[in-house]
Structure formats: C-alpha cells, structure tokens
C-alpha positions as CSV (number, residue, x, y, z in Angstrom):
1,X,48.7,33.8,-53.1
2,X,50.0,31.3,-55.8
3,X,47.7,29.0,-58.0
4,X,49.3,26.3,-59.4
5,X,52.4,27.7,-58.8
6,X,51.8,31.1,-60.3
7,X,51.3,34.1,-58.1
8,X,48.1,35.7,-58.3
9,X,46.8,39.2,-56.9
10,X,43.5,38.9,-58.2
11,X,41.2,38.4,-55.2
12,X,38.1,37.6,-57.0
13,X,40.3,35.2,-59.2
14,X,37.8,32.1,-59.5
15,X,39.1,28.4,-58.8
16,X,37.9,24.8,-58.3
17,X,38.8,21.6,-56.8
18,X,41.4,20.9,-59.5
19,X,43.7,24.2,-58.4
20,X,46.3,24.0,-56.3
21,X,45.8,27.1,-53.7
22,X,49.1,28.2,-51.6
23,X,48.8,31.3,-48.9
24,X,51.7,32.6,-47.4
25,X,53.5,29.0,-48.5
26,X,50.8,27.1,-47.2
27,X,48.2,25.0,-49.4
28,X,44.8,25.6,-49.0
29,X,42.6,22.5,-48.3
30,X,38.7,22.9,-50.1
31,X,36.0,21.8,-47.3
32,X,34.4,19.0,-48.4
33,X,30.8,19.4,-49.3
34,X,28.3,17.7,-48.5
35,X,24.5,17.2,-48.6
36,X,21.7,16.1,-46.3
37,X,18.4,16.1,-45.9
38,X,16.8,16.4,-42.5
39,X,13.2,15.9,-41.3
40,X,12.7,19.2,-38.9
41,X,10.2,18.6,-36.3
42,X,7.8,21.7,-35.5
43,X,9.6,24.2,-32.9
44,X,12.9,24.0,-34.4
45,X,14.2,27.1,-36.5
46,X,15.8,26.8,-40.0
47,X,19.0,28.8,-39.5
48,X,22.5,28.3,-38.7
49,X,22.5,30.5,-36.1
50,X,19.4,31.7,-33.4
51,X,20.4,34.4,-31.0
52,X,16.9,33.0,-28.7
53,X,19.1,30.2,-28.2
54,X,16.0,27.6,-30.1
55,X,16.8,24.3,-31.3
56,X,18.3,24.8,-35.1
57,X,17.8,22.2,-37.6
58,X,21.7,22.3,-38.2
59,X,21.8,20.7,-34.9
60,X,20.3,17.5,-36.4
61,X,23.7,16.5,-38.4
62,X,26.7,15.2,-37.0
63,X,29.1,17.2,-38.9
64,X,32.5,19.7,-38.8
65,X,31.0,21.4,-42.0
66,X,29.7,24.9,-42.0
67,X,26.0,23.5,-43.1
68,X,23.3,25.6,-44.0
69,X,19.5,25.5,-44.7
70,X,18.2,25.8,-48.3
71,X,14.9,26.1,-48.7
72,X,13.6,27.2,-44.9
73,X,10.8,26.5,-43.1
74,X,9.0,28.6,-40.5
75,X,9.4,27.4,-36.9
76,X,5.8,26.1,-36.9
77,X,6.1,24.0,-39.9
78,X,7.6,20.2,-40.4
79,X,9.4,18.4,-43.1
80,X,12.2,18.5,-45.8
81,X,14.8,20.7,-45.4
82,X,18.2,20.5,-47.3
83,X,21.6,21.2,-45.4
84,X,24.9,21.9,-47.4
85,X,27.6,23.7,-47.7
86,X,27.6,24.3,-51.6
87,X,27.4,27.5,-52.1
88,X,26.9,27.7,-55.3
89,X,24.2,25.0,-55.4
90,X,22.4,26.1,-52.6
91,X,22.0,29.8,-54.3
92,X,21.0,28.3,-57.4
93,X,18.2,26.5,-55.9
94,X,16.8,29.7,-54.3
95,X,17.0,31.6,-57.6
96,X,13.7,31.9,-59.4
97,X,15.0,31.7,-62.3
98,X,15.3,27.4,-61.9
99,X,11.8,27.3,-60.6
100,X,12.8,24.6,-58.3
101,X,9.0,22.5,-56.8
102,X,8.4,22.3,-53.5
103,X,5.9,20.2,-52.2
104,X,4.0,20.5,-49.2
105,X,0.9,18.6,-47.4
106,X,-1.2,20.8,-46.0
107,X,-4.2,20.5,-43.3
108,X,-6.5,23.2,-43.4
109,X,-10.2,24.4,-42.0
110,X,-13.0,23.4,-44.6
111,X,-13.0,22.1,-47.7
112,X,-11.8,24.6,-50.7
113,X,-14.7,24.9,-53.3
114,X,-13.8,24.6,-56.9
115,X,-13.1,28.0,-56.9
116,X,-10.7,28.1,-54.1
117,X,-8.4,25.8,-55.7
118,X,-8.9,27.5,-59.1
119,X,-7.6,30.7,-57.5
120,X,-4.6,28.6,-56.1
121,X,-3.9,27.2,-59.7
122,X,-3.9,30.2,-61.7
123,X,-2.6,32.5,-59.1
124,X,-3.7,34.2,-55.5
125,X,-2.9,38.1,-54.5
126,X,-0.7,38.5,-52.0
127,X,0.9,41.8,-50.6
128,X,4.1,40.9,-52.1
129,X,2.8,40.3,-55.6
130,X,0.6,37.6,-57.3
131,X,2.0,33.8,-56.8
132,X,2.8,32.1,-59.8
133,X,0.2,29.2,-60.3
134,X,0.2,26.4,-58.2
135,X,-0.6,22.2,-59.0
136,X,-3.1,21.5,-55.7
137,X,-5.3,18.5,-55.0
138,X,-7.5,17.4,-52.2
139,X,-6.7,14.4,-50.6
140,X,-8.9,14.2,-47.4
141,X,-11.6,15.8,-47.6
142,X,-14.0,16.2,-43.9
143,X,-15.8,19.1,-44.2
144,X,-14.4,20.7,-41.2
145,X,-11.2,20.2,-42.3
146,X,-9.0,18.9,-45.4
147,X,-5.9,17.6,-46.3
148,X,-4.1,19.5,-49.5
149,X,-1.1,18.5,-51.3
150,X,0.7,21.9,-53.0
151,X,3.3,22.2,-55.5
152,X,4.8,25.8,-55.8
153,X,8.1,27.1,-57.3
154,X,8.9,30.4,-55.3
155,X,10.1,30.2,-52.0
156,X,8.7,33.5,-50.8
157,X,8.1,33.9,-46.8
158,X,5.2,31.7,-45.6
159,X,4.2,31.8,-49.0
160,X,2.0,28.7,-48.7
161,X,0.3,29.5,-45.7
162,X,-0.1,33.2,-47.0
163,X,-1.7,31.2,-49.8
164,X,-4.3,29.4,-48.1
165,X,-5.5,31.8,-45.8
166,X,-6.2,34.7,-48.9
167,X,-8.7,31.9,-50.3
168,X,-10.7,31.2,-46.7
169,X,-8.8,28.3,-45.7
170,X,-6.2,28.6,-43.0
171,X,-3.4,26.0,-42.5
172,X,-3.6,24.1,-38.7
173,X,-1.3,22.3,-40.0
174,X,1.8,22.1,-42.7
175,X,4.6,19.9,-44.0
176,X,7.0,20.2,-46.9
177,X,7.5,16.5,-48.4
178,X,9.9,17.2,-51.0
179,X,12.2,19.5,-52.4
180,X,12.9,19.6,-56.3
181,X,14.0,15.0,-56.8
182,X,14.1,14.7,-53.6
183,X,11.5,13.4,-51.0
184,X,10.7,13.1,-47.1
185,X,9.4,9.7,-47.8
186,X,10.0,7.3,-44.4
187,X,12.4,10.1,-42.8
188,X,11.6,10.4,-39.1
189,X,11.0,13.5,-37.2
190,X,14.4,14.6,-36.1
191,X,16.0,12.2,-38.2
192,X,18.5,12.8,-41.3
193,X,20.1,11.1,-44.5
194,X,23.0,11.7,-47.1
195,X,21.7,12.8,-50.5
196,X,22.1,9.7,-53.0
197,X,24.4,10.4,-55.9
198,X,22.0,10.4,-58.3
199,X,19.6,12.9,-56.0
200,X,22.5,15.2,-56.3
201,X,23.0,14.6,-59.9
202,X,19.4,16.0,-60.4
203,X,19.5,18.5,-58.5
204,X,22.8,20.5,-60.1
205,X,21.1,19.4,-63.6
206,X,18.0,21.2,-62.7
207,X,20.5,24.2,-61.0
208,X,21.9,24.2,-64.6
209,X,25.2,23.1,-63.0
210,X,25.5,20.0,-65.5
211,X,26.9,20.9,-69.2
212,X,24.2,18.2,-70.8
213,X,21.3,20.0,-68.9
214,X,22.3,23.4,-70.7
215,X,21.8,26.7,-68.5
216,X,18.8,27.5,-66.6
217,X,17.5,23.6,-67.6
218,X,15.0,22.3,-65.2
219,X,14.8,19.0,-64.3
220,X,10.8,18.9,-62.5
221,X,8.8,19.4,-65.2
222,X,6.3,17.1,-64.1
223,X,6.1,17.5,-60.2
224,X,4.1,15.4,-58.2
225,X,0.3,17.2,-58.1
C-alpha cells in the first residue's frame, strides 16, 4: 500500500480525504458520505440488514451507499431516524459521553401526577441502571390518556417506553421528532430528506468533530422541553 507515494505497512495507519491511497497500483476511491433523515413508519425495523426478511428503514433511500441507522427505533415506534455512512460521526453520536437529545412525543394511559413526572425528571429505576434525568411536559392531557413530549440523552433499549411504564403510564403510542438540531417537522411517513449543511455542521460540532467546538463540546444545551 503506498500513501502519497510512500509505501506504508502499517495497517491501522490512519488517513483522510486529502491522502492519496494506492493498492497493488491501484488508487483507492473514499465513498462519499452522506446523510439523511427518514421518517420510519411503524412495522419497519431500524437495521441494515433483517434475516425475517421485514421492511428496513434503509430501504427508504435511493442510494449505492452502505447507509446505516443511528439512533434506532423499535419496530413498533415512528419517527426520526438518521442514515449515514460516517463512521466516525455516527459512533460519536451514540457515545454518552456527547449526551446527544432525543426527543420523542409520547401517548400514554392516564395522566402522570406531579409526581410521575418528577420521577421522570430527576431519574426512574430501571433494571439496567437509573436514567439520567429527563425534560418532560404534558401536552394533551384526557384523563384516559395523555400526550407527552420527552427529551433524554441515552439511547438505551426502549429506554423511553421502559420509562413510562416504571411510573404507571404505559406508551400506546410513540414517536421520536428529533434527533440532537435536527427535526421530523413536515416529513411524511415513509418519506426522506438530505441533511442541510448547516444541520450537519451542528451535529459534528456537538460530536466534538469541529476544532472551534473543542472536544466533547455539545451543541443542545437547551433542547426543546
């Protein structure tokens, strides 16, 4: 393997889009990466690959790329997903560390009493370890039923619903309307966009990916409540 014309053994030798690659005389092309979000409609599964043979939300974008799912949802659940094939990024926005928001509109049985959200916003119990506190409000209250909006920053396995149910209030219902800057807004079900240039921008700031953001600097601050 040669790097800008030097020969270079070291496999874990790191490089970027400004090296020149060459195998066996042959230069190495990067993939180009892109990002998209994607509204997933319930009953599709947040992988790449589904050995059931289910509809996969990677299905939604017409693209050659190797995409994959950051930030999955459970098959039951609608809403935001990011697709990408940055690596890097995409790991970085898992990490706790960056504390990345997610946002998610819940409908649940009853109305949680002051209490129940108090438990929500200073933390709940959960098998796996106490959640770190959460901003909740109640938009719709019925009495048989309610409409939350949740902001978390774990991404823990059906954390959320896990959540609700340990404080008496199961989810019928849930979708994620943002992800860190950016938002499901007037995204159809099934439907998908391009990440704007400055969504992407905010997002490797937060991911500590920008040199004037410093490391581990977070963008989201002030989610939405």
């Amino acid at each position: 393997m040669r790097i800008d014309g030097r020969v270079v053994t070291d496999p874990a030798r790191d490089v970027d889009e400004r090296n020149q690659v060459e195998v066996d005389g042959a230069r190495v092309t990067p993939e180009r990466l892109e990002y998209h979000v994607v509204h997933k409609p319930a009953g599709v599964v947040s992988t790449a690959h589904d050995p059931e043979g289910r509809p996969k939300v990677t299905d939604m974008v017409d693209s050659a790329a190797r995409l994959y799912p950051v930030g999955r949802l459970d098959v039951d659940s609608t809403g935001l997903v990011l697709l990408t094939n940055d690596g890097e990024l995409a790991n970085r926005l898992m990490h706790p560390r960056y504390g990345v928001p997610r946002t998610y509109r819940a409908r649940v049985a009853g109305t949680p009493s002051r209490r129940s959200l108090n438990a929500l916003r200073t933390g709940v119990d959960l098998e796996d370890g106490r959640t770190h506190p959460a901003s909740v409000s109640v938009r719709s209250p019925t009495g048989r039923e309610s409409v939350l909006e949740i902001t978390v920053r774990e991404g823990r396995n059906r954390m959320v619903r896990r959540m609700l149910e340990a404080v008496g209030h199961p989810v019928r219902s849930l979708e994620r309307v943002a992800f860190g800057p950016l938002e499901l807004g007037r995204l159809r079900p099934g439907d998908a966009r391009k990440v704007r240039p400055h969504e992407l921008e905010e997002l490797r700031r937060g991911a500590g990916l920008e040199d004037r953001a410093g490391a581990g600097a977070a963008s989201w601050d002030n989610p939405r409540p």
